[in-house]
C-alpha positions as CSV (number, residue, x, y, z in Angstrom):
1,X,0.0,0.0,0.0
2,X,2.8,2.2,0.8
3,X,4.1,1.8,-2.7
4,X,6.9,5.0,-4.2
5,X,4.2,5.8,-7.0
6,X,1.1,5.9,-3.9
7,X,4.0,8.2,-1.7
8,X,4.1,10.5,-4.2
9,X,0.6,10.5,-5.0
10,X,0.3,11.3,-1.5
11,X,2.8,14.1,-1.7
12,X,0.8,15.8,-4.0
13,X,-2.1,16.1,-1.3
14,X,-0.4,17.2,1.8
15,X,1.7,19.3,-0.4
16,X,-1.4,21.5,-1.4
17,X,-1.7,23.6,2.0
18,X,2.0,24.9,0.9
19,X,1.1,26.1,-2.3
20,X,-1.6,27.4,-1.5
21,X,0.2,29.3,1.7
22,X,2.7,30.5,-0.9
23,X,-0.1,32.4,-2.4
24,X,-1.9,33.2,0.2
25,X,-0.4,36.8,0.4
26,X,-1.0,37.9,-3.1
27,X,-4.6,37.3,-1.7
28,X,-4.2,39.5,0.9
29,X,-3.4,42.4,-1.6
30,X,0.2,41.8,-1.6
31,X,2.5,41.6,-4.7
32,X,4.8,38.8,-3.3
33,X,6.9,37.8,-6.5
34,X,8.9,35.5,-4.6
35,X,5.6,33.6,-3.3
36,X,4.9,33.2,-6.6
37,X,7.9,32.3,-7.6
38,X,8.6,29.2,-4.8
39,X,4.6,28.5,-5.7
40,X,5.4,28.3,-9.5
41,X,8.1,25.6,-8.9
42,X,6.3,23.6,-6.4
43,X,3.0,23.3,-8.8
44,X,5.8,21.7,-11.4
45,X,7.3,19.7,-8.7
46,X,4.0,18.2,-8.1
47,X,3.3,17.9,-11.7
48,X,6.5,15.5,-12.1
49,X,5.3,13.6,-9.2
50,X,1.8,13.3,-11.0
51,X,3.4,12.1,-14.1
52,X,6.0,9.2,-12.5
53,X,3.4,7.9,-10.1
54,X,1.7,6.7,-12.2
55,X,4.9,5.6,-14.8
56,X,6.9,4.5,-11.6
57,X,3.2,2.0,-10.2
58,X,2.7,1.0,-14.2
59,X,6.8,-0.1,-14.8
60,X,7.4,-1.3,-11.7
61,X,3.8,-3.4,-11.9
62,X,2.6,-2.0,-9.1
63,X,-0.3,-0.6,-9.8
64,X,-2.6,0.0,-6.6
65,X,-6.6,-0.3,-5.9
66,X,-5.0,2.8,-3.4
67,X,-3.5,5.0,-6.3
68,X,-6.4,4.7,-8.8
69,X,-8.5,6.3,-6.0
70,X,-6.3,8.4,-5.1
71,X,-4.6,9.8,-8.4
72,X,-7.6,11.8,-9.6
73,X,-8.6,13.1,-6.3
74,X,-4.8,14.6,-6.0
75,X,-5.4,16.0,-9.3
76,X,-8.9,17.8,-8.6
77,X,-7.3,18.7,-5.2
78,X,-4.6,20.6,-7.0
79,X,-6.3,21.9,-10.2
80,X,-9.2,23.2,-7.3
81,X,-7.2,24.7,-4.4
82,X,-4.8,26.8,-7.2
83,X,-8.3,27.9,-9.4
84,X,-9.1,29.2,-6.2
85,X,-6.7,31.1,-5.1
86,X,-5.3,32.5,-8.5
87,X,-9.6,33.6,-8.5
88,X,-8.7,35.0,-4.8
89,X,-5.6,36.9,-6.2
90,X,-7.4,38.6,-8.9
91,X,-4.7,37.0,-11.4
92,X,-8.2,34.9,-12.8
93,X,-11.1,37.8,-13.2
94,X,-13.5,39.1,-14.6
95,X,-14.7,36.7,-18.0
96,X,-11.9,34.3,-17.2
97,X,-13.6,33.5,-13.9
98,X,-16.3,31.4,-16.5
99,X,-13.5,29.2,-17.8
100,X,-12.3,28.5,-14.1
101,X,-15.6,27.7,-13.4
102,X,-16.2,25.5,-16.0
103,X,-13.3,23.4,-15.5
104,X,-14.3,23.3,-11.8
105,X,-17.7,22.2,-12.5
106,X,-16.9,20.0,-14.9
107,X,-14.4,18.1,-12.7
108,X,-17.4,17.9,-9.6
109,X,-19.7,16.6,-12.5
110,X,-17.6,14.4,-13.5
111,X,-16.1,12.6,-10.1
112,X,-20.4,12.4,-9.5
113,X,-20.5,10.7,-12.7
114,X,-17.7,8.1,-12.2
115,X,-18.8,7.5,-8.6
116,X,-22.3,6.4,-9.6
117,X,-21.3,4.5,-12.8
118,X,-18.8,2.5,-10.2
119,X,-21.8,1.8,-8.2
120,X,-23.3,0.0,-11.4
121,X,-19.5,-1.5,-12.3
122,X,-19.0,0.5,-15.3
123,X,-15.5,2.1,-15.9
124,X,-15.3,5.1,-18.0
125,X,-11.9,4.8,-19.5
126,X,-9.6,8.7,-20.0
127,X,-10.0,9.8,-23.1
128,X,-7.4,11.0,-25.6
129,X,-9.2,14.3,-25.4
130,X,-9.1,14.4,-21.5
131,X,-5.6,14.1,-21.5
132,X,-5.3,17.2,-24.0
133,X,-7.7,19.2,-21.5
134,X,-5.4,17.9,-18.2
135,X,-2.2,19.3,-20.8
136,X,-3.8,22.8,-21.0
137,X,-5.3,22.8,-17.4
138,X,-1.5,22.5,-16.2
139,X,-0.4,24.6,-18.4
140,X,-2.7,27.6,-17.6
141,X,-2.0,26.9,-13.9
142,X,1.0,27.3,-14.0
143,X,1.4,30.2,-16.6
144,X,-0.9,31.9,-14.4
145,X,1.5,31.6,-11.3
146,X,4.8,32.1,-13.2
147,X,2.9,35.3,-14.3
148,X,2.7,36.8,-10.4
149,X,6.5,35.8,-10.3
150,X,6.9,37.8,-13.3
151,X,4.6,40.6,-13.5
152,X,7.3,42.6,-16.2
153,X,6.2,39.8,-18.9
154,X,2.9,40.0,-19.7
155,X,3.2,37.4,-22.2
156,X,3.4,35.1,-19.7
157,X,-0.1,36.0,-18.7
158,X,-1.5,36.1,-21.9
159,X,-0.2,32.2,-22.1
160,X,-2.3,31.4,-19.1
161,X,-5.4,32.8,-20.1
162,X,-5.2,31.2,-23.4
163,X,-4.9,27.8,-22.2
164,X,-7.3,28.4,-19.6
165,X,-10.1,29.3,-21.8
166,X,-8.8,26.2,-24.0
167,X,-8.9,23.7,-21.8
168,X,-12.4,25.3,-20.6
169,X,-13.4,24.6,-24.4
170,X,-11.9,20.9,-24.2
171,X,-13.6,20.8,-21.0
172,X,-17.0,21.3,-22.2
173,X,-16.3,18.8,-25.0
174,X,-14.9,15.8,-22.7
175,X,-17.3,16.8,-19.9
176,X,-20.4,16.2,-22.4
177,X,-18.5,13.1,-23.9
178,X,-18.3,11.8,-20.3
179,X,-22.1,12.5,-20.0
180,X,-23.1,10.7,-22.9
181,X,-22.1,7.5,-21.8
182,X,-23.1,7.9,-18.2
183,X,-27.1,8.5,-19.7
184,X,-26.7,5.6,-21.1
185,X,-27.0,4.0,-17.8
186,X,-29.1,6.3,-16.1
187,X,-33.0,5.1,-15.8
């Protein structure tokens, strides 16, 4: 149970409080550039852990009941707590707080919707699609805090908003995808 891929799924959870403290600041009306900064490189930290549990758990063959629960709920606990506070910072606003509420609804709808077709033992496999929405999700994440680290680029947030409204579009798409097939069980 206590498997290097599950430790470092686990690493992403407890590491959340951190990142979020990191920002926590800017929130408070501060401009804290080095927040940012230490914020921007533990959110890719965490994003190498994401990708070689999951490697590490399919190459070493040991793939866990334990980290397929716990992967995606690492994920939404991430992709959630940072949509919140970049929404708390004011670096997501105005329109753009649609496409971080999309992705977030979508990712509520869609943990419902895999939790009740479990119930009725039907897996809804990732799609190829999904993965391209995850790819821009992390991407506009962590534009969007490399942008508070570098407020003299604004490129940088320009890159982050693009991909966020993006992956909101692949959202919508994989969401509805996602729904399709659940209907099909639903009476």
């Amino acid at each position: 149970m206590l498997t290097l891929p599950n430790l470092l799924t686990l690493s992403r959870i407890v590491t959340v409080p951190l990142l979020v403290a990191l920002l926590w600041p800017a929130e408070q009306g501060a401009r804290w550039t080095t927040g940012y900064a230490l914020a921007f490189a533990l959110y890719c930290l965490m994003g190498v852990t994401d990708y070689f549990d999951g490697y590490l758990a399919r190459a070493q063959g040991t793939v866990s009941k334990l980290g397929v629960f716990l992967d995606p709920i690492a994920d939404k606990i991430m992709v959630g707590a940072v949509i919140l506070m970049l929404a708390a910072t004011r670096d997501i606003a105005g329109i753009h707080i649609a496409a971080a509420m999309i992705i977030l609804l979508r990712e509520i709808a869609v943990s419902g919707l895999r939790e009740f077709l479990a119930g009725l033992q039907v897996s809804v496999p990732v799609s190829r699609l999904a993965k391209w929405k995850t790819t821009f999700q992390i991407i506009a994440l962590g534009a969007l805090i490399l942008a508070g680290a570098v407020p003299h680029i604004p490129f940088v947030q320009t890159v982050g908003i693009f991909t966020l409204w993006a992956a909101a579009m692949l959202t919508l798409v994989t969401g509805w995808d996602y729904l399709r097939v659940g209907i099909k069980h639903m009476d």
